[in-house]
PyMOL Python script that loads the backbone (N, CA, C, O; Angstrom):
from pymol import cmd

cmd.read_pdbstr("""\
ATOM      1  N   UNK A   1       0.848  -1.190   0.000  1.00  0.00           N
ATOM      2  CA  UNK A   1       0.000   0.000   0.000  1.00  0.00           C
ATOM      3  C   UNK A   1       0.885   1.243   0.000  1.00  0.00           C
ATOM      4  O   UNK A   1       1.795   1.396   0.815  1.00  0.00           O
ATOM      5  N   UNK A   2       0.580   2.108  -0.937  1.00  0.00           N
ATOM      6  CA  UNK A   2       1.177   3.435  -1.032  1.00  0.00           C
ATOM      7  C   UNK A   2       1.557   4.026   0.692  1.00  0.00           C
ATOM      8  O   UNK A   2       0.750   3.815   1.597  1.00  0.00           O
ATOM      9  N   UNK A   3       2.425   4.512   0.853  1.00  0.00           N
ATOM     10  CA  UNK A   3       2.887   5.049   2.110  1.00  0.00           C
ATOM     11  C   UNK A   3       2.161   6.355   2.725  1.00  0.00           C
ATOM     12  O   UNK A   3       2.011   6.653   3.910  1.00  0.00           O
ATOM     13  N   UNK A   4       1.834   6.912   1.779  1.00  0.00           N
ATOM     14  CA  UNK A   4       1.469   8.020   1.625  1.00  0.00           C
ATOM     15  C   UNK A   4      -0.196   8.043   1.892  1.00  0.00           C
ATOM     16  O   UNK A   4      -0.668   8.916   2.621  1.00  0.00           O
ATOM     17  N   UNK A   5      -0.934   7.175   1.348  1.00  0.00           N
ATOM     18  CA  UNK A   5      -1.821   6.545   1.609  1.00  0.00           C
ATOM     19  C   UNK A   5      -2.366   5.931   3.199  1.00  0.00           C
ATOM     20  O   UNK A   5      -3.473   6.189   3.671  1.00  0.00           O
ATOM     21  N   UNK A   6      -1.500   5.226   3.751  1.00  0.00           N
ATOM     22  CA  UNK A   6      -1.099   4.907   4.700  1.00  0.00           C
ATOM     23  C   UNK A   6      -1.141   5.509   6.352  1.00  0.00           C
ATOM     24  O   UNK A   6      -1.327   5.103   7.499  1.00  0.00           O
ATOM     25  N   UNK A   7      -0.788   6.928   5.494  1.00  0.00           N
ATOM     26  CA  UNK A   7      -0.121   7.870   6.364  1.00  0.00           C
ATOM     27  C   UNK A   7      -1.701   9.301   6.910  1.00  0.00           C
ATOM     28  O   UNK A   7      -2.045   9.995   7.868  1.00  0.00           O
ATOM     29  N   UNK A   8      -2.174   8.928   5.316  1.00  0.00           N
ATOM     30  CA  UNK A   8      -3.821   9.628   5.617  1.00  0.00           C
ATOM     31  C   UNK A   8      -4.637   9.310   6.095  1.00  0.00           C
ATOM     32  O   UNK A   8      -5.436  10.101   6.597  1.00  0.00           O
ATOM     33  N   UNK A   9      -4.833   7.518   6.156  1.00  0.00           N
ATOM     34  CA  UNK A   9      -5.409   7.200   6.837  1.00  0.00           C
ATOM     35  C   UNK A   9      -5.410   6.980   8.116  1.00  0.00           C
ATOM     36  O   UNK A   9      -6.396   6.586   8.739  1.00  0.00           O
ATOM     37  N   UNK A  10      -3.982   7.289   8.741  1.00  0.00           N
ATOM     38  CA  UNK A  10      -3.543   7.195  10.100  1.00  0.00           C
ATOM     39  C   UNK A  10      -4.093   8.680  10.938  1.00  0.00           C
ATOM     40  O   UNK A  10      -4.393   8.868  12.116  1.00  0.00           O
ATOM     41  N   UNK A  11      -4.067   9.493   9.877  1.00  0.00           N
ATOM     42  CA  UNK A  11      -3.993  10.940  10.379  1.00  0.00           C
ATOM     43  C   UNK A  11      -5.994  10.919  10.401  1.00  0.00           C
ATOM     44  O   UNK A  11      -6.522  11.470  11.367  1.00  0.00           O
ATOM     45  N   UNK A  12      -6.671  10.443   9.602  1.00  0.00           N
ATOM     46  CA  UNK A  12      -8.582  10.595   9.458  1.00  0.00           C
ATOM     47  C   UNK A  12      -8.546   9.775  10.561  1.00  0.00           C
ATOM     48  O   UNK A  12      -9.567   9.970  11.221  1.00  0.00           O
ATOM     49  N   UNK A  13      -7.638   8.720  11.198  1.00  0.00           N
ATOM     50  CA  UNK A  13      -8.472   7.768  12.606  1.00  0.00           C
ATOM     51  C   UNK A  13      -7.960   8.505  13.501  1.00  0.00           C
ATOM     52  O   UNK A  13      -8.736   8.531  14.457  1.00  0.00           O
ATOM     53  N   UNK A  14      -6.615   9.414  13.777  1.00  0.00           N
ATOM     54  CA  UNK A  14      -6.243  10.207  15.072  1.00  0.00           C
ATOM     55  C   UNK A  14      -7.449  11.236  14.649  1.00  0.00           C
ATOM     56  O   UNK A  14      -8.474  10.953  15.269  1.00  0.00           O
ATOM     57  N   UNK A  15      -7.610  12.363  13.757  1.00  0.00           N
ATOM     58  CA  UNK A  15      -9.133  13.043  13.462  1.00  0.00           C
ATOM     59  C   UNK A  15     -10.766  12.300  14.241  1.00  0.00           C
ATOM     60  O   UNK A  15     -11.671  12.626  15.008  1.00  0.00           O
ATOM     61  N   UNK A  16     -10.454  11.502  13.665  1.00  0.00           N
ATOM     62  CA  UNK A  16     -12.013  11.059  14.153  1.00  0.00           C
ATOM     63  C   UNK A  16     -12.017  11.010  15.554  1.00  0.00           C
ATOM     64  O   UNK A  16     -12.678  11.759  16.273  1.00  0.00           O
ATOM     65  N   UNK A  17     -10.974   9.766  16.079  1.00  0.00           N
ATOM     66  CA  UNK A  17     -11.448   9.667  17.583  1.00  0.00           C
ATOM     67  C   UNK A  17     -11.227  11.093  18.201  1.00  0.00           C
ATOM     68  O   UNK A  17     -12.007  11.222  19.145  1.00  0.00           O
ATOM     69  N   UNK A  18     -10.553  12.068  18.045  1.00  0.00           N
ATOM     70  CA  UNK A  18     -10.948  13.283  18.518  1.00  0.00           C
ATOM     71  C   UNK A  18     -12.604  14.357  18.395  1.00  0.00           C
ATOM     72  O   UNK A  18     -13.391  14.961  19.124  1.00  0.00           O
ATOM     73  N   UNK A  19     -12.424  14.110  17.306  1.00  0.00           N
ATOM     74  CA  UNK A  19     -13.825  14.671  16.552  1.00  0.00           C
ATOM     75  C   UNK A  19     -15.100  13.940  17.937  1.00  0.00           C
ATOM     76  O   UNK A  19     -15.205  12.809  18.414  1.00  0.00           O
ATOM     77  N   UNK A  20     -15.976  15.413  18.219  1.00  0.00           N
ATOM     78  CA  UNK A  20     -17.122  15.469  19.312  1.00  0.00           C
ATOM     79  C   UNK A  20     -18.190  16.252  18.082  1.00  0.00           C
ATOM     80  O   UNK A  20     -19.283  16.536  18.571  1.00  0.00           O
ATOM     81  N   UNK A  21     -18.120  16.432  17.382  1.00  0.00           N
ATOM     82  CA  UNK A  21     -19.230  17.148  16.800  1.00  0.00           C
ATOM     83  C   UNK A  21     -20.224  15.788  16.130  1.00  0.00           C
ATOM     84  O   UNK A  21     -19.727  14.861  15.491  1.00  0.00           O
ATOM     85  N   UNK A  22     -21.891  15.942  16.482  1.00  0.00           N
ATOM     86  CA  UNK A  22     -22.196  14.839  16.392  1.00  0.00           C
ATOM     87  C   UNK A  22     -22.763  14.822  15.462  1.00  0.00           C
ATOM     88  O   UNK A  22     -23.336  13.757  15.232  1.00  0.00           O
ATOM     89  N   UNK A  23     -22.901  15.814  14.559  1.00  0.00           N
ATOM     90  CA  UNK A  23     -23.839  16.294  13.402  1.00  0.00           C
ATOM     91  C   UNK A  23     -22.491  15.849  12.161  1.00  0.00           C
ATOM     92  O   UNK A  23     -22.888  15.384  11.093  1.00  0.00           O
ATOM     93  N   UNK A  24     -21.484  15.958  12.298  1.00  0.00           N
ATOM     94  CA  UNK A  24     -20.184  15.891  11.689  1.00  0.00           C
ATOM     95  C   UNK A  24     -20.192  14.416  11.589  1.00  0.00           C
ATOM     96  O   UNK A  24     -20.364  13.995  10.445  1.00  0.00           O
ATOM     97  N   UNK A  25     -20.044  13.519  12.538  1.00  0.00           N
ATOM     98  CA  UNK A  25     -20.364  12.225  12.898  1.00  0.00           C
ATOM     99  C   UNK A  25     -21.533  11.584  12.141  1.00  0.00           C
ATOM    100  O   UNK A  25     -21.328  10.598  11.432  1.00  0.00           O
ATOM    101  N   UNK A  26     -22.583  12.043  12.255  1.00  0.00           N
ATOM    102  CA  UNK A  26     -23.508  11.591  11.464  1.00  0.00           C
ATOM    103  C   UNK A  26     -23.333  11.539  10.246  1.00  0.00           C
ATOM    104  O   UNK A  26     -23.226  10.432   9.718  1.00  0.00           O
ATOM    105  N   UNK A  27     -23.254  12.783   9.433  1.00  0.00           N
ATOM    106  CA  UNK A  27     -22.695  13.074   8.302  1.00  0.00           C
ATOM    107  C   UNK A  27     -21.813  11.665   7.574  1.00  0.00           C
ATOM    108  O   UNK A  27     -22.285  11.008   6.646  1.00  0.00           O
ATOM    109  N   UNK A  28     -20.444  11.389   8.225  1.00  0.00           N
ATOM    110  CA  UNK A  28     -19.688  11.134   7.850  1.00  0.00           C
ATOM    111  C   UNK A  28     -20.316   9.349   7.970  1.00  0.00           C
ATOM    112  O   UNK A  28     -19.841   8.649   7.076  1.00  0.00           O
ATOM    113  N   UNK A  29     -20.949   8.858   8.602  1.00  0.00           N
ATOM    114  CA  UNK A  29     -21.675   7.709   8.655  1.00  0.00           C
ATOM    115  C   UNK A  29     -22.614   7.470   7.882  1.00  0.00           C
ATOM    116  O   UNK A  29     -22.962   6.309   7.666  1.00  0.00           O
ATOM    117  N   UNK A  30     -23.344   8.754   7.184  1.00  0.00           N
ATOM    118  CA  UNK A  30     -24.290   8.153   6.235  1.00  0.00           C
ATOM    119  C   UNK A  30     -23.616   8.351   5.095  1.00  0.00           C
ATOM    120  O   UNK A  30     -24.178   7.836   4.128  1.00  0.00           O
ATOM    121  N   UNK A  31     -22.376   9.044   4.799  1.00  0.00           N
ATOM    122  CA  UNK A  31     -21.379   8.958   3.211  1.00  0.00           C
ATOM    123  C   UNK A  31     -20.992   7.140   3.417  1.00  0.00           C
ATOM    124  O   UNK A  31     -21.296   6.299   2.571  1.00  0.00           O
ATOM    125  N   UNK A  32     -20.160   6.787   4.934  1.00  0.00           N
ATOM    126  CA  UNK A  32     -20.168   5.319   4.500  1.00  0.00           C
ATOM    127  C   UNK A  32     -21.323   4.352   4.098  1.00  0.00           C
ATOM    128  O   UNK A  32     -20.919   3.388   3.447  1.00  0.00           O
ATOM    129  N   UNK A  33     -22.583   4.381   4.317  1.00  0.00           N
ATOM    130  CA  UNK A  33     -23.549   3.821   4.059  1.00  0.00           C
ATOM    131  C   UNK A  33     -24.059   4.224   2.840  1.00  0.00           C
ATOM    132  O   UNK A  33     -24.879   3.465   2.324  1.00  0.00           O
ATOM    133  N   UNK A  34     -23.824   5.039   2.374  1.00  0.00           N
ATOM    134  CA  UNK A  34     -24.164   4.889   0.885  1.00  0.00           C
ATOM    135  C   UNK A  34     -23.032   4.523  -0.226  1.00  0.00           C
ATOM    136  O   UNK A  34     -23.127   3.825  -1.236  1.00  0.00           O
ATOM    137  N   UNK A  35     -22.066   5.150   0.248  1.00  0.00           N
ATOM    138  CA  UNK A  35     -20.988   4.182  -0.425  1.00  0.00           C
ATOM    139  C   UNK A  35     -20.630   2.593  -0.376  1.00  0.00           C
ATOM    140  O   UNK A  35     -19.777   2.208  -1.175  1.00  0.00           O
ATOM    141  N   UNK A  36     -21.147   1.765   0.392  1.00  0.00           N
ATOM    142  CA  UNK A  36     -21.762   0.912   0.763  1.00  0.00           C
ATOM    143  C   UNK A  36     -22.906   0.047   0.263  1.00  0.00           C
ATOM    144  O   UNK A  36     -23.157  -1.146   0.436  1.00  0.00           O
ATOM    145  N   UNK A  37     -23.823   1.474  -0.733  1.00  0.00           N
ATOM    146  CA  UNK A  37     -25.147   0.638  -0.792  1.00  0.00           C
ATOM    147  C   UNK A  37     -25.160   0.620  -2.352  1.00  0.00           C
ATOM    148  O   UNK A  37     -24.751   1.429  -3.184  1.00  0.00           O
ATOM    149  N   UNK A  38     -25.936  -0.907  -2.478  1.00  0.00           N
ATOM    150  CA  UNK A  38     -25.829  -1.484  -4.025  1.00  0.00           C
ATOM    151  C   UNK A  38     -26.654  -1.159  -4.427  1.00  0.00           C
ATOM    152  O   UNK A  38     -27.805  -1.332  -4.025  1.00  0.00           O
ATOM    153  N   UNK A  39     -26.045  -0.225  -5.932  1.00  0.00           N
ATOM    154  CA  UNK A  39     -26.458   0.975  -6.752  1.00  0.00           C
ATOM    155  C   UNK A  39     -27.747   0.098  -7.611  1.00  0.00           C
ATOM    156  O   UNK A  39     -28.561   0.800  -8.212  1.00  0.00           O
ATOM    157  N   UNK A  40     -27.875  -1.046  -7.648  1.00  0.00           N
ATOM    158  CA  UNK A  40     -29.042  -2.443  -8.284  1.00  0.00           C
ATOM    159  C   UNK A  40     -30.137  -1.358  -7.750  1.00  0.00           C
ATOM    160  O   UNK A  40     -30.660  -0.562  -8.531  1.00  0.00           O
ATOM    161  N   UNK A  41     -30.463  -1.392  -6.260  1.00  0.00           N
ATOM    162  CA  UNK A  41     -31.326  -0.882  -5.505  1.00  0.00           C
ATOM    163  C   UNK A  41     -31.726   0.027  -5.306  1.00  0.00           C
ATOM    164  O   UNK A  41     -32.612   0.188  -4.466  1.00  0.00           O
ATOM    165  N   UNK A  42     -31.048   1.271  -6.244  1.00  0.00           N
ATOM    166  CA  UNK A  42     -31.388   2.086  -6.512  1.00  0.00           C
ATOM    167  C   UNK A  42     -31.884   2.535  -7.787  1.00  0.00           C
ATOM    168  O   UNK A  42     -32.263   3.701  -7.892  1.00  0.00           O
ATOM    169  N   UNK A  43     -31.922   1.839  -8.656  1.00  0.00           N
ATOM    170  CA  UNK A  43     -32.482   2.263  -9.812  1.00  0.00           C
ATOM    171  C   UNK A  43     -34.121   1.836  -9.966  1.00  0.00           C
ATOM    172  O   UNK A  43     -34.694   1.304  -9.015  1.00  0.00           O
ATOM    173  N   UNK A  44     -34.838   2.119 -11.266  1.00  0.00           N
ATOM    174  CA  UNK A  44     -36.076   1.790 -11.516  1.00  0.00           C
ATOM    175  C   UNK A  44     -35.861   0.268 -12.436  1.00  0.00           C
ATOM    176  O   UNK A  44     -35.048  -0.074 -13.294  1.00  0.00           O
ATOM    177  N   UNK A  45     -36.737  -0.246 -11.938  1.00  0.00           N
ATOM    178  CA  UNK A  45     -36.992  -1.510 -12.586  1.00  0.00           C
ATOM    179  C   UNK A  45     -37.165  -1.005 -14.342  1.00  0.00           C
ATOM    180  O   UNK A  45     -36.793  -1.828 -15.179  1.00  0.00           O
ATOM    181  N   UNK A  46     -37.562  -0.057 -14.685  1.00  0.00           N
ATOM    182  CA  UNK A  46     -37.499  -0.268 -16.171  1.00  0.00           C
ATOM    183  C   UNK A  46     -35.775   0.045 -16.849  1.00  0.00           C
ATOM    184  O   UNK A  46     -35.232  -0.118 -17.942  1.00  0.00           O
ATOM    185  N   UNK A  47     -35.419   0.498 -15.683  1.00  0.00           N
ATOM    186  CA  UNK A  47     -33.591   0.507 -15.737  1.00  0.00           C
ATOM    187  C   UNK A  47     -33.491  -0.838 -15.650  1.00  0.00           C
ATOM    188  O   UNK A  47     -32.970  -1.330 -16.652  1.00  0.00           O
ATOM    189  N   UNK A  48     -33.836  -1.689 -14.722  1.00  0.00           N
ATOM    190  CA  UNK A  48     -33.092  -2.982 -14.309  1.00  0.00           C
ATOM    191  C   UNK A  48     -33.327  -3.791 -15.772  1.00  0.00           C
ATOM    192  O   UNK A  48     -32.500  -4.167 -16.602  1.00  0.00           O
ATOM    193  N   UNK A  49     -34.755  -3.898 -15.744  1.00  0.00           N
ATOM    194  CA  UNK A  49     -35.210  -4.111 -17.354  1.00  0.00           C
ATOM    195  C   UNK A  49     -33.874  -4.607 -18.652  1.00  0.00           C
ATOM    196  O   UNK A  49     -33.265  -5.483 -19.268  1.00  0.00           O
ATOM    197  N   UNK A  50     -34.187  -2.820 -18.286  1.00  0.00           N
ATOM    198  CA  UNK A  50     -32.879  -2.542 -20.134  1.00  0.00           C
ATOM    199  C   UNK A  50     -31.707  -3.171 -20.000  1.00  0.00           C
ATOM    200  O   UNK A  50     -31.075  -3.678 -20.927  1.00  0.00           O
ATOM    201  N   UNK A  51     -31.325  -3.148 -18.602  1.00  0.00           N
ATOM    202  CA  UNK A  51     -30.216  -3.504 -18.312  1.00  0.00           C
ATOM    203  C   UNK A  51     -29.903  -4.947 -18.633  1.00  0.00           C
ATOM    204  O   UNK A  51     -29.012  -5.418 -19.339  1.00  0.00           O
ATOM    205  N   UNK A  52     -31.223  -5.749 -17.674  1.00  0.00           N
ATOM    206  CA  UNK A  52     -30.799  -7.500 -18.363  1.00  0.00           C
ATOM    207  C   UNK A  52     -30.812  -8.142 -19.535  1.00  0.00           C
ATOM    208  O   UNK A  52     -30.155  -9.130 -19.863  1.00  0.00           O
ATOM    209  N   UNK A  53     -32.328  -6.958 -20.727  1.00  0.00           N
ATOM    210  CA  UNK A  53     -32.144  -7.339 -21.582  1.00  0.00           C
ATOM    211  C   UNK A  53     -30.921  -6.814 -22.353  1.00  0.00           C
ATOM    212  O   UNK A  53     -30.468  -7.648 -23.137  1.00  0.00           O
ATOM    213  N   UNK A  54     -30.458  -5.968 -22.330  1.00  0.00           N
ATOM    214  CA  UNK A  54     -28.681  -5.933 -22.538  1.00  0.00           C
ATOM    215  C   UNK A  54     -27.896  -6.980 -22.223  1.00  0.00           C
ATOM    216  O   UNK A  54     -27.310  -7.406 -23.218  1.00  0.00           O
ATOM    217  N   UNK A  55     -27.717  -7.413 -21.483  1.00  0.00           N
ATOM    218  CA  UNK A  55     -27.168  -8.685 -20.872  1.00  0.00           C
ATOM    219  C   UNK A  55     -27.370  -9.663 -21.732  1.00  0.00           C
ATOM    220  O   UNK A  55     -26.482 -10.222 -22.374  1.00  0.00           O
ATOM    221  N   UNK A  56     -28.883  -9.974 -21.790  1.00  0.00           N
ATOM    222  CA  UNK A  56     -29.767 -11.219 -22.646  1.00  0.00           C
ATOM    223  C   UNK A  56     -29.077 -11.419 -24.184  1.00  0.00           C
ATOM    224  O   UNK A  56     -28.661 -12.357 -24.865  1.00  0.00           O
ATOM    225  N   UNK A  57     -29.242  -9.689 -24.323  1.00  0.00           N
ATOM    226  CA  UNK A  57     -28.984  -9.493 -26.157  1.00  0.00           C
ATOM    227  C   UNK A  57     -27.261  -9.767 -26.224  1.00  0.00           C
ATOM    228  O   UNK A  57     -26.832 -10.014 -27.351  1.00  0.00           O
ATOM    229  N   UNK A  58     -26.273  -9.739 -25.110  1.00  0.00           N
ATOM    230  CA  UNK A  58     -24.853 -10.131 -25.290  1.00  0.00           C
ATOM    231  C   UNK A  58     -24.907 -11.094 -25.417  1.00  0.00           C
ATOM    232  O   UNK A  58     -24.530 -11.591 -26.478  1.00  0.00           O
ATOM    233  N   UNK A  59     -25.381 -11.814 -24.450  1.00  0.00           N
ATOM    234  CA  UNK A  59     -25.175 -13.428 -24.293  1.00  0.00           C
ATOM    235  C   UNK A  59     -25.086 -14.213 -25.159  1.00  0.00           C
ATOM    236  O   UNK A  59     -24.390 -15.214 -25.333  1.00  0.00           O
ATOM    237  N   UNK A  60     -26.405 -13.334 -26.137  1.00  0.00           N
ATOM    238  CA  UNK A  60     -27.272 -14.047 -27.521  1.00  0.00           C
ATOM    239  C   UNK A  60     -26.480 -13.831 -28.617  1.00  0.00           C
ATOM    240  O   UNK A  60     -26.760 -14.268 -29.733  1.00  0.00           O
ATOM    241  N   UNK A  61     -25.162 -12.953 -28.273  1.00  0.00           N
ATOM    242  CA  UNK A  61     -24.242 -12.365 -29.315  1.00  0.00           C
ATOM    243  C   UNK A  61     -24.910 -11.491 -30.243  1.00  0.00           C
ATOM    244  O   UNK A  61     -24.502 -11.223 -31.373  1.00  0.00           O
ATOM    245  N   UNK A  62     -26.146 -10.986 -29.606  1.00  0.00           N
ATOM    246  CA  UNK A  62     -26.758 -10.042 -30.740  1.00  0.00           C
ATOM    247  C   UNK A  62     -26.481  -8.845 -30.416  1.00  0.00           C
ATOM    248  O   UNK A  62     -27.273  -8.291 -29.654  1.00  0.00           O
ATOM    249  N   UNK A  63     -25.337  -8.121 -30.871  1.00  0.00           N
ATOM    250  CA  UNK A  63     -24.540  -6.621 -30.809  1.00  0.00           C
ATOM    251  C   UNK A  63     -23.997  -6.078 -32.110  1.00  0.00           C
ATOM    252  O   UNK A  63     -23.175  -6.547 -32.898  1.00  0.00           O
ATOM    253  N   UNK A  64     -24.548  -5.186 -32.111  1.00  0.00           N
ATOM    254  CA  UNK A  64     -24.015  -4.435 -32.802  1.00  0.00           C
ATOM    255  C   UNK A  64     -22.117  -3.577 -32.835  1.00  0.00           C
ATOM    256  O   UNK A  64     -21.845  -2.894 -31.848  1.00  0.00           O
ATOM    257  N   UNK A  65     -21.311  -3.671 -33.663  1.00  0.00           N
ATOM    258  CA  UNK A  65     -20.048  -3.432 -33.470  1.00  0.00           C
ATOM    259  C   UNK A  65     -20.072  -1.889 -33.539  1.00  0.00           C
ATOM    260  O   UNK A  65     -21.043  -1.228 -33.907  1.00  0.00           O
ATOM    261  N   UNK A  66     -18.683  -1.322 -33.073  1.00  0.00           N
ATOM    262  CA  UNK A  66     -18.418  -0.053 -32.651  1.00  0.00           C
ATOM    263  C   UNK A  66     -18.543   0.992 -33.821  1.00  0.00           C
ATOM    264  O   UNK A  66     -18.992   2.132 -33.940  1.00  0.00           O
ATOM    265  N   UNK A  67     -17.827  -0.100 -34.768  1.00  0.00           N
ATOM    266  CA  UNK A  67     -17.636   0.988 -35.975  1.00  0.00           C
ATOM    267  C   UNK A  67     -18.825   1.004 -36.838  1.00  0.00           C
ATOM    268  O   UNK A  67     -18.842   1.819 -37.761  1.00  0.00           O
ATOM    269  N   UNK A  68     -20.178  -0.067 -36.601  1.00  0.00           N
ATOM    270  CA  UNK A  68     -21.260   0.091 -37.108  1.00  0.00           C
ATOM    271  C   UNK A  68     -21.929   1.172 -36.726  1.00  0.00           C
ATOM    272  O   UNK A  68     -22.293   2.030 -37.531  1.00  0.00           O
ATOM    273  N   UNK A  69     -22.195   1.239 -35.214  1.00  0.00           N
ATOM    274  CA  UNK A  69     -22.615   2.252 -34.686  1.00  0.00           C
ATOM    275  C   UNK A  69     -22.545   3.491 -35.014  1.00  0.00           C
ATOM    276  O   UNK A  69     -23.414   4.350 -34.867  1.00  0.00           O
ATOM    277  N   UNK A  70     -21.320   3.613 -35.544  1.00  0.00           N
ATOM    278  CA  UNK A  70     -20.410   5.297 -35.552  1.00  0.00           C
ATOM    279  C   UNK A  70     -21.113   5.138 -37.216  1.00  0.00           C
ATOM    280  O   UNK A  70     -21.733   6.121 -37.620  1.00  0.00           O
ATOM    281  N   UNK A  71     -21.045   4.355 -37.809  1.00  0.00           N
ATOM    282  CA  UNK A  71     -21.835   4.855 -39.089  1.00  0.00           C
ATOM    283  C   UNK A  71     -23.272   5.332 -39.371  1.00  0.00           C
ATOM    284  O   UNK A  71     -23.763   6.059 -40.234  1.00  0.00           O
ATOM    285  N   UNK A  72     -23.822   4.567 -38.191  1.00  0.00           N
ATOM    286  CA  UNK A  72     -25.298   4.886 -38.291  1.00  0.00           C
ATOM    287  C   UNK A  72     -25.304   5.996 -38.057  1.00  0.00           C
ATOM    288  O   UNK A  72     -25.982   6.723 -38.783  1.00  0.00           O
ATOM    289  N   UNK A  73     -24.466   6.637 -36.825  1.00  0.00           N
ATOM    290  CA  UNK A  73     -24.870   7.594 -35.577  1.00  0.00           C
ATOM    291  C   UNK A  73     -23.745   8.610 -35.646  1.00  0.00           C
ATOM    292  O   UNK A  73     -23.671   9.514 -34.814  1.00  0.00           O
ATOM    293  N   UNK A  74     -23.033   8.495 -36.446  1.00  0.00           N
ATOM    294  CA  UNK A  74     -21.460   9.165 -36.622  1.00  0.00           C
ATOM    295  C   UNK A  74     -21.898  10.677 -36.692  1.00  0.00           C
ATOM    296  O   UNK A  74     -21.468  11.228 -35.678  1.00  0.00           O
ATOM    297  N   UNK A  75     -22.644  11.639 -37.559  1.00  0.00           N
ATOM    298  CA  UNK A  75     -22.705  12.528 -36.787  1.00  0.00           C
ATOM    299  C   UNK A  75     -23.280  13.593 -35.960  1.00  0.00           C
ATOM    300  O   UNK A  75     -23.291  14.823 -35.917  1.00  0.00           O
ATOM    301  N   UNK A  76     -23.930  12.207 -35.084  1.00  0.00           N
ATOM    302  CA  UNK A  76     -25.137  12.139 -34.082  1.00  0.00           C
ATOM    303  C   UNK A  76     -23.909  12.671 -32.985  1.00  0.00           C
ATOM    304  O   UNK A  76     -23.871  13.696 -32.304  1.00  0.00           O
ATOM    305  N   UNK A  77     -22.829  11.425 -33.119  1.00  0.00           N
ATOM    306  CA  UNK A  77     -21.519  11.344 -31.936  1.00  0.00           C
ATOM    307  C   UNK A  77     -20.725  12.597 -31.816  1.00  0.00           C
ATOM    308  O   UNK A  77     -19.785  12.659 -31.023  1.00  0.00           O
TER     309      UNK A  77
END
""", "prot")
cmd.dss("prot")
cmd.show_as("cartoon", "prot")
cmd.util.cbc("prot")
cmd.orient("prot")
């Protein structure tokens, strides 16, 4: 692990256990909990949808290639 790295995180745990502000505290507990939380569960099912049938249509090898795309859509891009 980078040293330097290392060295920040040594310095945010001497920070914290000092840190009394409880609103600060809170704060910083609900950034870990959402960084934490699986982004699946946040979307709309007609996202989840597109998404598997994307999946479905790879699987099925039914894709369209890059440089097809750019012809259809080239100067859409």
């Amino acid at each position: 692990m980078d040293l330097s790295l290392q060295n920040k995180k040594i310095e945010l745990i001497q920070w914290l256990s000092t840190l009394n502000d409880q609103s600060l505290i809170d704060k910083l507990m609900k950034l870990r909990e959402t960084e934490q939380a699986d982004w699946w569960n946040d979307i709309s099912e007609s996202e989840k949808k597109s998404i598997e049938k994307g999946i479905e249509d790879a699987d099925n090898k039914k894709l369209t290639s890059h440089s097809e795309v750019r012809k259809i859509y080239g100067k859409r891009l």
